[in-house]
C-alpha positions in Angstrom: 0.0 0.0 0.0 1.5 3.6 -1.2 1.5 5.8 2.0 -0.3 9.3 1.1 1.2 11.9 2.5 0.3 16.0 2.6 2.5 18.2 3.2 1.3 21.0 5.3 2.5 24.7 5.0 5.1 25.8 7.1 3.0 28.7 8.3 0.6 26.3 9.1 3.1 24.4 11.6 4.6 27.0 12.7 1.4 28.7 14.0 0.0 25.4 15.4 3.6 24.4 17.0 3.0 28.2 18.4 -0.2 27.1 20.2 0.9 24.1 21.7 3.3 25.8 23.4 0.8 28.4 24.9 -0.8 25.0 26.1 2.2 23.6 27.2 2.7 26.8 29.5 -0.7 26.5 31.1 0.0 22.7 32.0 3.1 23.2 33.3 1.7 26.1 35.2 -1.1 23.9 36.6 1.3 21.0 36.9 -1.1 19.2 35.1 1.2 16.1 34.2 -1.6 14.4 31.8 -1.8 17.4 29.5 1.9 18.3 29.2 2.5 14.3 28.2 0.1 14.6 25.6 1.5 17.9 24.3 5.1 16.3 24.4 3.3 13.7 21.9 1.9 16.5 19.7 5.3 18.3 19.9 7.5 15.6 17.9 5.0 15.3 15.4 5.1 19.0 14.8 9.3 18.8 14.9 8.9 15.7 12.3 7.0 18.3 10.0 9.7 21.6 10.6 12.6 19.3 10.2 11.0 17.6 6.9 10.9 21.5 5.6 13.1 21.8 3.3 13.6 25.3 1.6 14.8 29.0 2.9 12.6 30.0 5.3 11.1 33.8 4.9 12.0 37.0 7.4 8.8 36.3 9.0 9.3 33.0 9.5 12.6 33.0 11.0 11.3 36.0 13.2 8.7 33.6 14.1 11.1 30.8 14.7 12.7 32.9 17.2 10.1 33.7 19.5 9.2 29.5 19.3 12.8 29.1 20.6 11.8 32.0 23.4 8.7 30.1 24.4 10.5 26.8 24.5 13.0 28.0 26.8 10.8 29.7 29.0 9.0 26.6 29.1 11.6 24.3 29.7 12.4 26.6 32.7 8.9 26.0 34.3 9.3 22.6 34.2 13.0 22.4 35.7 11.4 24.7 38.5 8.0 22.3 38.7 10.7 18.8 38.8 12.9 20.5 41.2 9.8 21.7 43.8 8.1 18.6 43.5 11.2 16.5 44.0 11.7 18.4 47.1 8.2 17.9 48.6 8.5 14.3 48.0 11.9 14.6 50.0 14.3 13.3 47.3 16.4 17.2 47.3 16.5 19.9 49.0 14.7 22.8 47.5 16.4 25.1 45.5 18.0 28.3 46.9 17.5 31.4 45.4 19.9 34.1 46.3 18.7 37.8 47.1 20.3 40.7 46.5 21.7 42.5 49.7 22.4 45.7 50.1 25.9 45.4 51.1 28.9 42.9 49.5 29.7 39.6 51.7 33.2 39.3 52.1 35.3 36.4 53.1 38.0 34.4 54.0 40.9 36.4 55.5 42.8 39.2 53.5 46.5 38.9 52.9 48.3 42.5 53.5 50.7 42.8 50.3 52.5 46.2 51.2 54.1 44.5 53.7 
């Protein structure tokens, strides 16, 4: 049997790659683990179809392509953050320490006098 297959426009995947990550956002904000599995799915089938592209891609689509790779990276940070808080309440790690700005520098260690 001859596989049939479309080829979909690259605007087309790009905007649709654009709204699963919106989605993907919302589930990880919700830590809803379900959803953001089920995206993951929809995700590789939507890289399948990029990376099959072949051609020059337009100004708007590389501009476009940019703010994916934004929104992929902000995404992969909320789910480091979600892994590392969870991992903590189920008392595998500690959680995570965020520093804070003080108002004056910490200094250290003992100071060697070179003027002798």
């Amino acid at each position: 049997m001859l596989e049939v297959t479309t080829s979909r426009s690259i605007n087309v995947v790009l905007f649709e790659l654009a709204q699963v990550l919106n989605e993907e956002r919302a589930a990880l904000l919700a830590l809803d683990a379900t959803h953001i599995d089920a995206l993951n799915i929809r995700k590789l089938g939507l890289d399948t179809e990029l990376a099959a592209h072949t051609g020059d891609f337009s100004d708007s689509q590389k501009s476009c392509l940019q703010t994916l790779k934004q929104q992929l990276r902000n995404n992969l940070i909320l789910l480091v953050h979600a892994r590392d808080h969870i991992q903590a309440r189920l008392g595998f790690e500690e959680p995570p320490i965020v520093p804070r700005p003080s108002a004056k520098p910490v200094v250290g260690g003992s100071r060697l006098n070179l003027r002798g």
